[in-house]
Structures are given as structure tokens and as C-alpha cells.
PAVOTI-117801 format. One line per field, with one value per atom (N, C-alpha, C, O, CB): residue number from 1; chain; atom name; x, y, z. Coordinates in steps of 0.2 Angstrom, whole numbers, plus 5000, padded with zeros to 4 digits. Each point is the difference from the previous one (the first is absolute). Glycine has a CB too. Layout:
nr = c(NUM, ...)
kette = c(A, ...)
atom = c(CA, ...)
x = c(X, ...)
y = c(Y, ...)
z = c(Z, ...)
//
This chain:
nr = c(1, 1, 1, 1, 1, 2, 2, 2, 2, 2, 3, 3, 3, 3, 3, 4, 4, 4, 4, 4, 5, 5, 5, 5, 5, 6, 6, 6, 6, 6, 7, 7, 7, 7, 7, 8, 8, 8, 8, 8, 9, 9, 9, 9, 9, 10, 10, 10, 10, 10, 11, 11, 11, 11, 11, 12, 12, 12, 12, 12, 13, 13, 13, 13, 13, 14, 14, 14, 14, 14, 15, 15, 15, 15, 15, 16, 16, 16, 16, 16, 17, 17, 17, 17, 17, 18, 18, 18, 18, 18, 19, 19, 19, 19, 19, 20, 20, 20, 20, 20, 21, 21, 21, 21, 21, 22, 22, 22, 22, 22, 23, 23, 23, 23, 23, 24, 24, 24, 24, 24, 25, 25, 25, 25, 25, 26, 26, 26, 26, 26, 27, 27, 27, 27, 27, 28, 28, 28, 28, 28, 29, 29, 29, 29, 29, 30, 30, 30, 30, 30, 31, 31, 31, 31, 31, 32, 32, 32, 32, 32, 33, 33, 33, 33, 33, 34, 34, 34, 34, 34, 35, 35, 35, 35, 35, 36, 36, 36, 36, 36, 37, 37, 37, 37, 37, 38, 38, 38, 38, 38, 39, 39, 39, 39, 39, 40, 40, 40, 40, 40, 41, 41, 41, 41, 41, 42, 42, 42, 42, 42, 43, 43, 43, 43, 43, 44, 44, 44, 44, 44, 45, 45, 45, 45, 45, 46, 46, 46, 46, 46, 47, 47, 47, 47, 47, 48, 48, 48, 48, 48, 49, 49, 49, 49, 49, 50, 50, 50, 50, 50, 51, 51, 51, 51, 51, 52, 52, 52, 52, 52, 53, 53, 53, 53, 53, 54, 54, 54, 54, 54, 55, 55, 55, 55, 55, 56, 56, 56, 56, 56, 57, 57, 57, 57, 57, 58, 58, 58, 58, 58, 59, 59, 59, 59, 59, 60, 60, 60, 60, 60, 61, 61, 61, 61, 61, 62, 62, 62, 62, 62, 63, 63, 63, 63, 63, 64, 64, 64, 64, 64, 65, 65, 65, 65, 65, 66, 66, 66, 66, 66, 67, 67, 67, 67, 67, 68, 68, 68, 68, 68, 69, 69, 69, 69, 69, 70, 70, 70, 70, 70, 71, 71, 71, 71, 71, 72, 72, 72, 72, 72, 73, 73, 73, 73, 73, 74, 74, 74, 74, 74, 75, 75, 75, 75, 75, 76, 76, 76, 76, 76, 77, 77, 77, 77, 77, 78, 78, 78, 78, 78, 79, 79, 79, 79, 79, 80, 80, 80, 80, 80, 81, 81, 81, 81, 81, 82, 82, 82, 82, 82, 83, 83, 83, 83, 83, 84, 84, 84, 84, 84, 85, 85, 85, 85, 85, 86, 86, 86, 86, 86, 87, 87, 87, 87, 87, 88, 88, 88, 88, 88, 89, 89, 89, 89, 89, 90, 90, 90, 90, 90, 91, 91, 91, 91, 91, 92, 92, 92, 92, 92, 93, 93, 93, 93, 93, 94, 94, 94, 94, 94, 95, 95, 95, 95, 95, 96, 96, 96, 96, 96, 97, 97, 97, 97, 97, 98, 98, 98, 98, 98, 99, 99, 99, 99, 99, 100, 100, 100, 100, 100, 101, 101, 101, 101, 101, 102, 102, 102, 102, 102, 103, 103, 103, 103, 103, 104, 104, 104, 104, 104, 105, 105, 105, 105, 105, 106, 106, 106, 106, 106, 107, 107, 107, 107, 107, 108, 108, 108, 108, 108, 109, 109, 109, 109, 109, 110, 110, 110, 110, 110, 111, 111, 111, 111, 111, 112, 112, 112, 112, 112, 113, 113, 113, 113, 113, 114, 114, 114, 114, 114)
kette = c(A, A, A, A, A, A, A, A, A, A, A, A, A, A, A, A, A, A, A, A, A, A, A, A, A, A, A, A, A, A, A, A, A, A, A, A, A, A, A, A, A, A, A, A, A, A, A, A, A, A, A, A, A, A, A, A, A, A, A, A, A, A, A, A, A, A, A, A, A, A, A, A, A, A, A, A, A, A, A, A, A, A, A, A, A, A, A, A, A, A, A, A, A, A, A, A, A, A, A, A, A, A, A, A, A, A, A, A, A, A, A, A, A, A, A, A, A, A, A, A, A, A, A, A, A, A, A, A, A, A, A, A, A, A, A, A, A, A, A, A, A, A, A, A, A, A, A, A, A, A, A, A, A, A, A, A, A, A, A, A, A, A, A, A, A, A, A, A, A, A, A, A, A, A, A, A, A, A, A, A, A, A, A, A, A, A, A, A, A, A, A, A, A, A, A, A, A, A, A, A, A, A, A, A, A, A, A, A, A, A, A, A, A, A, A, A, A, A, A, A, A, A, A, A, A, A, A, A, A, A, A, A, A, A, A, A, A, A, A, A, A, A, A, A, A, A, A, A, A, A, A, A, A, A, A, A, A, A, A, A, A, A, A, A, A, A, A, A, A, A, A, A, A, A, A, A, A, A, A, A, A, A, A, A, A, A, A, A, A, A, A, A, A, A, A, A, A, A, A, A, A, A, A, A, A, A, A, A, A, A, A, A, A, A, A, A, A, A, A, A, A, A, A, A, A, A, A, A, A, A, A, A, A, A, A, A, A, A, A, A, A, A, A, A, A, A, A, A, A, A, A, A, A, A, A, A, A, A, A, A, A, A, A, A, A, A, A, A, A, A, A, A, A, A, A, A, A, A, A, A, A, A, A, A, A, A, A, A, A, A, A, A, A, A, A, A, A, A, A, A, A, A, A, A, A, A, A, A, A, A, A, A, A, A, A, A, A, A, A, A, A, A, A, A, A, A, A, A, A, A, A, A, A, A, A, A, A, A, A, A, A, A, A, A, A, A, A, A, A, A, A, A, A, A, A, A, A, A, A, A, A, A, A, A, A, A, A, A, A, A, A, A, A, A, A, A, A, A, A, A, A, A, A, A, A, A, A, A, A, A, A, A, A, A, A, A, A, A, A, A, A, A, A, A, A, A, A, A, A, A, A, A, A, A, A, A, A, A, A, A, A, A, A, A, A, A, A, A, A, A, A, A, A, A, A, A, A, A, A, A, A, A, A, A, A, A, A, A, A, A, A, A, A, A, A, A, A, A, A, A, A, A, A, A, A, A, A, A, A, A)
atom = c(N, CA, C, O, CB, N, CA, C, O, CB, N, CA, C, O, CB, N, CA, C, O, CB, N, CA, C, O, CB, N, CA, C, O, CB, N, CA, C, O, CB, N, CA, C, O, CB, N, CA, C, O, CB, N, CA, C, O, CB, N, CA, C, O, CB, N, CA, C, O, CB, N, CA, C, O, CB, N, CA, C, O, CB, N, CA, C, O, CB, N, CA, C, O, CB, N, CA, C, O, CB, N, CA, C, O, CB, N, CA, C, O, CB, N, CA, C, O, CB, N, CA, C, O, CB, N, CA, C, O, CB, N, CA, C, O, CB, N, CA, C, O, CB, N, CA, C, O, CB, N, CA, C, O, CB, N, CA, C, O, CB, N, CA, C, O, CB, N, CA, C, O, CB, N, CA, C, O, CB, N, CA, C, O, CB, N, CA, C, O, CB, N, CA, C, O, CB, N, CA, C, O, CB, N, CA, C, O, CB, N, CA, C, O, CB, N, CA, C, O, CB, N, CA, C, O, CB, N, CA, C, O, CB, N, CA, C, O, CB, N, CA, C, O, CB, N, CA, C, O, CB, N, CA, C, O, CB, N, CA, C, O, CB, N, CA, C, O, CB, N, CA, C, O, CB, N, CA, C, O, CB, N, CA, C, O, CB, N, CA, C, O, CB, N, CA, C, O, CB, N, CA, C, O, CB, N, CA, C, O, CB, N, CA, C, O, CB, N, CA, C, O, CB, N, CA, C, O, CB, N, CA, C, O, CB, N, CA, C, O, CB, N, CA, C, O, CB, N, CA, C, O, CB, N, CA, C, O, CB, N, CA, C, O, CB, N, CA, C, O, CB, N, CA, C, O, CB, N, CA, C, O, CB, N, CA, C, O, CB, N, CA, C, O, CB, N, CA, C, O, CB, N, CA, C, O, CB, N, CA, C, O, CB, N, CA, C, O, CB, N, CA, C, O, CB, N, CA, C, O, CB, N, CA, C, O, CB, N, CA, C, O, CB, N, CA, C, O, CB, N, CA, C, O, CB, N, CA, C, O, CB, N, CA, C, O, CB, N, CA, C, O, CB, N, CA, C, O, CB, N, CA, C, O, CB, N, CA, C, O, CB, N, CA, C, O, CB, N, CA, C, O, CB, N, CA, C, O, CB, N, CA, C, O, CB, N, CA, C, O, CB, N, CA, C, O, CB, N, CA, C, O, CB, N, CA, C, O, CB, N, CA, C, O, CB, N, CA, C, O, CB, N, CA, C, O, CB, N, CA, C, O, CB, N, CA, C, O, CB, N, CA, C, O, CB, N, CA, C, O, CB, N, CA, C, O, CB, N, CA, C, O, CB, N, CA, C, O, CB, N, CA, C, O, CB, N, CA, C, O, CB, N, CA, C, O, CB, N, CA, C, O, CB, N, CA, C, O, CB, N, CA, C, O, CB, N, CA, C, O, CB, N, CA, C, O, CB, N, CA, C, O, CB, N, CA, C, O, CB, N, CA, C, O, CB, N, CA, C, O, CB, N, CA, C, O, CB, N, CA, C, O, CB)
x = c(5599, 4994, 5000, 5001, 4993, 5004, 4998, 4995, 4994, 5013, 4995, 4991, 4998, 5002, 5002, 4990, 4993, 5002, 4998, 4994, 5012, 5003, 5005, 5000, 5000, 5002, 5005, 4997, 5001, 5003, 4992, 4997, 4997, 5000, 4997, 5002, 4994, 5003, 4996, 4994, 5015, 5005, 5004, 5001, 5001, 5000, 5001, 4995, 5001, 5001, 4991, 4996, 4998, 4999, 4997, 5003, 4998, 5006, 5000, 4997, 5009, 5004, 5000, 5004, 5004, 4990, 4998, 4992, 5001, 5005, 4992, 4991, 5003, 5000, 4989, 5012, 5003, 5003, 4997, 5004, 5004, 5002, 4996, 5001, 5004, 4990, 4997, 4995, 4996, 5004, 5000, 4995, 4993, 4997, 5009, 4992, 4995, 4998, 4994, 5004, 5005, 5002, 4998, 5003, 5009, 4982, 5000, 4999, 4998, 4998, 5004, 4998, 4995, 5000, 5009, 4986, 4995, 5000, 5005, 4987, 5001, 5000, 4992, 4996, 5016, 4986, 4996, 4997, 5002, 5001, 4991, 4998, 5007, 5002, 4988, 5014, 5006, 5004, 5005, 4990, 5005, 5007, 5004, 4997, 4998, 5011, 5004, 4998, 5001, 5012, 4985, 4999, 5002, 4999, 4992, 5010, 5005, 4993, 4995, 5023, 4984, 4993, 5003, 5002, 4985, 5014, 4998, 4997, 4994, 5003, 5007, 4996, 4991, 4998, 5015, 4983, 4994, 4996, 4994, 5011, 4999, 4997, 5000, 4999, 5008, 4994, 5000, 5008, 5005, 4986, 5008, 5003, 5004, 4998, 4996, 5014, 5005, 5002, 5004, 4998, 4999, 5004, 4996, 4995, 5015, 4990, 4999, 5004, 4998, 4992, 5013, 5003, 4993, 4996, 5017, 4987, 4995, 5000, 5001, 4990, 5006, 4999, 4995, 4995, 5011, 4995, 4992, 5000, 5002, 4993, 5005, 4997, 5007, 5003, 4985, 5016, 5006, 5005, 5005, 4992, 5004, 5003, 5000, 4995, 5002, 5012, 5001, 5001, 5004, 4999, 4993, 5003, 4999, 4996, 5002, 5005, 5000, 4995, 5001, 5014, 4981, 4994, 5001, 5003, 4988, 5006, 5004, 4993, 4997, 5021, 4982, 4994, 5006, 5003, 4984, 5013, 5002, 4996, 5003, 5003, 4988, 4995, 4998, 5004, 5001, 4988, 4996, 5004, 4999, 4991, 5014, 5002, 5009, 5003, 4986, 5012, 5007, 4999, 5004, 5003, 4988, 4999, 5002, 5004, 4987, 5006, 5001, 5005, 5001, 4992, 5013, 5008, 5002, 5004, 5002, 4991, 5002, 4998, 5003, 4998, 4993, 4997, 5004, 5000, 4986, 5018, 5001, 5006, 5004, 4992, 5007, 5007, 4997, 4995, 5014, 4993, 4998, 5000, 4996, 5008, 5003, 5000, 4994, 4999, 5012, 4984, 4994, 4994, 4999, 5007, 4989, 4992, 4994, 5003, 5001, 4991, 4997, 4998, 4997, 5000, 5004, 4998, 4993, 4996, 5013, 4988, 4991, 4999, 5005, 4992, 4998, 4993, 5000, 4994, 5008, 5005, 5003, 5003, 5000, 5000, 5002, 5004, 4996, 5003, 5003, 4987, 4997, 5000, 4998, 4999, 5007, 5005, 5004, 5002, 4997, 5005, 5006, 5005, 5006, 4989, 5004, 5005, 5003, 4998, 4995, 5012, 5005, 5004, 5003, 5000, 4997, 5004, 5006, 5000, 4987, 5019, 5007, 5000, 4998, 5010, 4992, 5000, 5010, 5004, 4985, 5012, 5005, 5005, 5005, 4989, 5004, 5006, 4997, 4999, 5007, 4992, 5004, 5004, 5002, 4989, 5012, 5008, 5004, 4996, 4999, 5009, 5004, 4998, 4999, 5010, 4991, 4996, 5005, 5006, 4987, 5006, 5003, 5000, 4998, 5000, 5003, 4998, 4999, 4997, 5012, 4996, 4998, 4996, 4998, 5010, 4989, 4992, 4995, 4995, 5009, 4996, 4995, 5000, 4995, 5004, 5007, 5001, 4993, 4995, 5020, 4990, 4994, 4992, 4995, 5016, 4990, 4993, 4996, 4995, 5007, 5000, 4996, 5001, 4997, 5006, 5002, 4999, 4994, 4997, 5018, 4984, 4995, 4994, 4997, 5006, 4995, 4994, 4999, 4995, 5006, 5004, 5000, 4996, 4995, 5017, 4991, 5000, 4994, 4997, 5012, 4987, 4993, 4996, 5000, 5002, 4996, 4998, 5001, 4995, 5006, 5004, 5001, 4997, 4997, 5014, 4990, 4995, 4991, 4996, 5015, 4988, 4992, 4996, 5001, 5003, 4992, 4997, 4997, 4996, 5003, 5001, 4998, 4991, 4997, 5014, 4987, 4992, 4997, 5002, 4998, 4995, 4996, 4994, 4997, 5008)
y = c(5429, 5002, 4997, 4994, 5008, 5002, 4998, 4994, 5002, 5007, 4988, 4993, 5003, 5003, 4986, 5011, 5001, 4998, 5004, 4993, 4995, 4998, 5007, 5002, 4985, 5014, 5004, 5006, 5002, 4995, 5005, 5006, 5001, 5004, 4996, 4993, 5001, 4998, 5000, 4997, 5002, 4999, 5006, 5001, 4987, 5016, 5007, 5004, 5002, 4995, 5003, 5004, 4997, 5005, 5001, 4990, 4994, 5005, 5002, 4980, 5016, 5004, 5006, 5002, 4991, 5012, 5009, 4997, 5000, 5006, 4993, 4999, 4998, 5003, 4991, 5001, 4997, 5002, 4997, 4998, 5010, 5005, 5002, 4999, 5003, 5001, 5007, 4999, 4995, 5011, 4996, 4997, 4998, 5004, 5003, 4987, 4996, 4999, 4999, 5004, 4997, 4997, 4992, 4997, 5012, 4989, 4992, 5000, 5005, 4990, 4999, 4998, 4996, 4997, 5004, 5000, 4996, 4997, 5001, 5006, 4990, 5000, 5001, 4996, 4996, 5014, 5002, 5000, 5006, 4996, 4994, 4999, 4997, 5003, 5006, 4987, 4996, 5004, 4997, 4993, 5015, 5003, 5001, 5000, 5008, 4994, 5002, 5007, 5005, 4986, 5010, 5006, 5001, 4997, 5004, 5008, 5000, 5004, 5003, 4997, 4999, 5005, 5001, 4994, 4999, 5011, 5004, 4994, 4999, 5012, 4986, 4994, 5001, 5004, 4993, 4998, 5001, 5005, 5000, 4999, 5004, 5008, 5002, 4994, 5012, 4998, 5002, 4997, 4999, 5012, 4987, 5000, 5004, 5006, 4990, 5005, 5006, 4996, 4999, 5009, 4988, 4997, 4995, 4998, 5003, 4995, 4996, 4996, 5004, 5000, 4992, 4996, 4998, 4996, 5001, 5006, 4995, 5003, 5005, 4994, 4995, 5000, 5003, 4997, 4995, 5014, 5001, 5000, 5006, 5002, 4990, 4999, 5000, 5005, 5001, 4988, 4996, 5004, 4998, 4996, 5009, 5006, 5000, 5000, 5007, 4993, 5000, 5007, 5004, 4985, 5011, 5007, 5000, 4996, 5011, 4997, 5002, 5007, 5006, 4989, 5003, 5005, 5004, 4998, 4993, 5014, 5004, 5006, 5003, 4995, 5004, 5008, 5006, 5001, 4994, 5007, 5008, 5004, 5005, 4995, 4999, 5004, 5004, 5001, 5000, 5002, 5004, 5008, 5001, 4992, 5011, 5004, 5000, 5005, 4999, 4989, 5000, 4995, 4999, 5003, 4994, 4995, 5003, 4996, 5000, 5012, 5000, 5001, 4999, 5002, 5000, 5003, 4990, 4998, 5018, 4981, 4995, 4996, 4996, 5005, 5001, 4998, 5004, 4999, 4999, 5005, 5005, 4995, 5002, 5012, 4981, 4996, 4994, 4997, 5008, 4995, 4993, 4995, 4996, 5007, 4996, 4993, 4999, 4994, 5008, 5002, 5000, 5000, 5002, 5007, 4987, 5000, 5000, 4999, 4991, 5012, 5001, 4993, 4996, 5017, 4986, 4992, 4999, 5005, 4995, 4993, 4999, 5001, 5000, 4992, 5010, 4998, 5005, 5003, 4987, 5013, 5003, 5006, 5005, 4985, 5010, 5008, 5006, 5005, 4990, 5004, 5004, 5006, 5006, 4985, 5004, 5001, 5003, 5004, 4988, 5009, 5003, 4994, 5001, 5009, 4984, 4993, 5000, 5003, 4991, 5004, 4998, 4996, 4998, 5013, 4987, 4992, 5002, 5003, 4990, 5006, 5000, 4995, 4994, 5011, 4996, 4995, 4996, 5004, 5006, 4983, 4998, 5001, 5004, 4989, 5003, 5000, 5006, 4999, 4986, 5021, 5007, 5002, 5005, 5000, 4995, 5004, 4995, 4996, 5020, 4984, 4997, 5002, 5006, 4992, 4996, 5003, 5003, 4999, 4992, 5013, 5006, 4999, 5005, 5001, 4989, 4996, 5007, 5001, 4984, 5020, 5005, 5003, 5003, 4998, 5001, 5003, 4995, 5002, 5007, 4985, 4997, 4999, 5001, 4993, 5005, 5002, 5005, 4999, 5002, 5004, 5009, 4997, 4998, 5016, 4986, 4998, 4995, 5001, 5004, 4990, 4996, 5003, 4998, 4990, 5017, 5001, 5006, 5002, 4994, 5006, 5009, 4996, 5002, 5004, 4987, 4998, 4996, 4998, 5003, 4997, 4997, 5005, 4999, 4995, 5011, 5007, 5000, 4998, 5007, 4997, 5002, 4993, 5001, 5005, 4988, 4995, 5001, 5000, 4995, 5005, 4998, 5006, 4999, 4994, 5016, 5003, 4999, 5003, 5004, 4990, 4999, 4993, 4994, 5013, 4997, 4993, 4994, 5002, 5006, 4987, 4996, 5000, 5003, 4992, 5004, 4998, 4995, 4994, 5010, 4997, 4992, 5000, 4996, 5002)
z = c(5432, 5003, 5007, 5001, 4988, 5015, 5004, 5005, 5002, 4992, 5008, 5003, 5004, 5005, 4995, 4998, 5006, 5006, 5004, 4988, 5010, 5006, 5003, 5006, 4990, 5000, 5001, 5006, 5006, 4980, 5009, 5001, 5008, 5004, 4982, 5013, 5005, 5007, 5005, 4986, 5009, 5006, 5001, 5006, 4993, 4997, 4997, 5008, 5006, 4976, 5014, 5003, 5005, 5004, 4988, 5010, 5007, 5007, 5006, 4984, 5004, 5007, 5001, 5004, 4996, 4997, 4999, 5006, 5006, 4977, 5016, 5003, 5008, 5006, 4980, 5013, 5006, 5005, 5005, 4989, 5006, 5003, 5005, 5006, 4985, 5003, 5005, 5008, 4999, 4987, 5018, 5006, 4999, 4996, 5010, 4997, 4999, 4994, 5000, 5008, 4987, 4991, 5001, 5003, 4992, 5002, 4998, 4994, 4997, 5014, 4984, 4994, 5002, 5005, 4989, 5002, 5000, 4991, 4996, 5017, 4986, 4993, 4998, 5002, 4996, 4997, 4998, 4994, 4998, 5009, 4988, 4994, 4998, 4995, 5004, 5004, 4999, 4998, 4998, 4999, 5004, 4999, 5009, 5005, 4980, 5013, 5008, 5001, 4995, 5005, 5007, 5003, 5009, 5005, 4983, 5010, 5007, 5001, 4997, 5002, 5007, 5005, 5007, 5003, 4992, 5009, 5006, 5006, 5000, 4992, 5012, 5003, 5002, 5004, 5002, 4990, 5004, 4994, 5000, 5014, 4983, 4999, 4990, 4997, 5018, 4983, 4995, 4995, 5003, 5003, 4988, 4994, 4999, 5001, 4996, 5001, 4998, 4997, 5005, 5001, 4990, 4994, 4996, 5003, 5004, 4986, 4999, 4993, 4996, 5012, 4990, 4995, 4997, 5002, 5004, 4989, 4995, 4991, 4997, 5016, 4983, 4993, 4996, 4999, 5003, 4996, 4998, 4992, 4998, 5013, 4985, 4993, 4998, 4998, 5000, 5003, 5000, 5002, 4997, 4995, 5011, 5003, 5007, 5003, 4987, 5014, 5005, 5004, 4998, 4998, 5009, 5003, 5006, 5003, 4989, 5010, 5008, 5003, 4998, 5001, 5005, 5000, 5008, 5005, 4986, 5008, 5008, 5000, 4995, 5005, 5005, 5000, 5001, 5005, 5002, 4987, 5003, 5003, 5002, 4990, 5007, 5003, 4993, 4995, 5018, 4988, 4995, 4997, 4994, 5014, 4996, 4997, 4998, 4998, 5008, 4993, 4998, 4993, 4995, 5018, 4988, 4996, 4992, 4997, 5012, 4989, 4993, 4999, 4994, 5004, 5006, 4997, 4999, 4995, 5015, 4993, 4999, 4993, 4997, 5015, 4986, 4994, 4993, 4994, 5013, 4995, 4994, 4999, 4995, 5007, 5001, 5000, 4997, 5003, 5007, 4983, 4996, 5004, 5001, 4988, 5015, 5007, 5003, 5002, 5002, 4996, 5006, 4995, 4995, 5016, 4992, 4996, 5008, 5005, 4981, 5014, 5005, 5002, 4996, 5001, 5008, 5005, 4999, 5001, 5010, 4985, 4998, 5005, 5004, 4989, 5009, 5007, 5003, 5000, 5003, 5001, 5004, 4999, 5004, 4998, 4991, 4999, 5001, 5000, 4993, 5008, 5002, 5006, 5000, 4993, 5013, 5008, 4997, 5005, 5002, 4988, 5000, 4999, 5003, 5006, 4988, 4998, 4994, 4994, 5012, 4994, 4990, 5001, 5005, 4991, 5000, 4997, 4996, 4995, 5003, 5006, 4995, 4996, 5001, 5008, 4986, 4994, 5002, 4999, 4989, 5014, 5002, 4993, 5000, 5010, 4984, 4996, 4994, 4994, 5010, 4999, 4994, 5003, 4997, 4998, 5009, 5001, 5006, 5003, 4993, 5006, 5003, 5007, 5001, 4990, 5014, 5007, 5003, 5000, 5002, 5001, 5006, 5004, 5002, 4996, 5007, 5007, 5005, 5005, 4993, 5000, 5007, 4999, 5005, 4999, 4988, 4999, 5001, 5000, 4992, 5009, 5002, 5009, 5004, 4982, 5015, 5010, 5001, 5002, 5000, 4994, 5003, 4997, 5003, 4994, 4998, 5000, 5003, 5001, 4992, 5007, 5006, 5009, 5005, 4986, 5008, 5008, 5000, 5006, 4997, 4992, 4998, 5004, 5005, 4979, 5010, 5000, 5006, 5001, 4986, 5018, 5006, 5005, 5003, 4994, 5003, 5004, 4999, 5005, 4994, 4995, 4998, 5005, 5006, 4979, 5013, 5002, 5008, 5003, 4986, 5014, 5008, 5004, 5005, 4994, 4996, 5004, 4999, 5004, 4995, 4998, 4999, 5002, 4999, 4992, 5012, 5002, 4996, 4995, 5013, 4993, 4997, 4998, 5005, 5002, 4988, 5000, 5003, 4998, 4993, 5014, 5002, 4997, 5001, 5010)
//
């Protein structure tokens, strides 16, 4: 199985990448955000369960709920957010690329809330 360390150097260099990508850290978990601006990623545990969270947005969200890998992100899924569940199936590093780059996209075109 794979480590959480692992993981998170894994997605750090996927987030990293992309223009004006920083990590910050939020409600102590690691999260990638848009310099200055909105959230497109976040590594965190919710009810012992590691996953990687991203916005598909509101109208793609449910093809993604219908894939046991995916549960709708607390708080948030309401935007259009899902949580890949890390260890139900073996990670795809270039389906999590695209989708951190989906949910990148979404975020950098939107403006921030003040």
C-alpha cells in the first residue's frame, strides 16, 4: 500500500506544476490553491479514509458519484466537489493529472470571495 508521504509528494508535484499553484495548509490538511485565490486540490482524511478532493463542477459531478472510487467532498460537494477514495483501486497518476488540472481550470477562472 501505498504512504500517505508518498502520496502527497505524488500530488504536490501534479499541483505544483501548474501556474501560480502554492500549498498552503488548511483545517491541517495540505491544500493546493491558485496563488492568493481559490482551492483546486486538497489531501485529507475524512472518517479514516484518505482521499484526494478536486471540483468537477456541478454538472459532471454525478458521472463521477456513480464510480464507487468517488463520494461527494463534506461541506463542499455541494459546488460540484468528490473525494477519490485513495486505496479502493490503484492510483492512476494521469487520471488524477487531468483532474487536478479540470479542477485547476475551474478555480483560476473564478474569482476569488472577499
Amino acid at each position: 500500500m501505498i504512504s500517505e508521504e508518498s502520496i502527497l509528494r505524488k500530488l504536490r508535484r501534479i499541483c505544483l506544476r501548474l501556474q501560480d499553484a502554492e500549498e498552503t495548509v488548511s483545517f491541517g490538511h495540505p491544500t493546493f490553491r491558485v496563488r492568493g485565490g481559490k482551492i483546486f486540490a486538497v489531501l485529507e482524511t475524512y472518517k479514516n479514509e484518505l482521499g484526494i478532493c478536486v471540483n468537477v463542477g456541478k454538472l459532471m459531478q454525478g458521472i463521477f458519484l456513480d464510480d464507487p472510487r468517488f463520494f461527494r467532498t463534506p461541506y463542499v460537494g455541494r459546488h460540484g466537489w468528490v473525494t477519490l477514495r485513495v486505496y479502493a483501486a490503484p492510483l492512476n497518476w494521469k487520471e488524477i493529472a487531468e483532474l487536478v488540472k479540470g479542477s485547476y481550470l475551474l478555480a483560476a477562472t473564478r474569482p476569488a470571495k472577499k
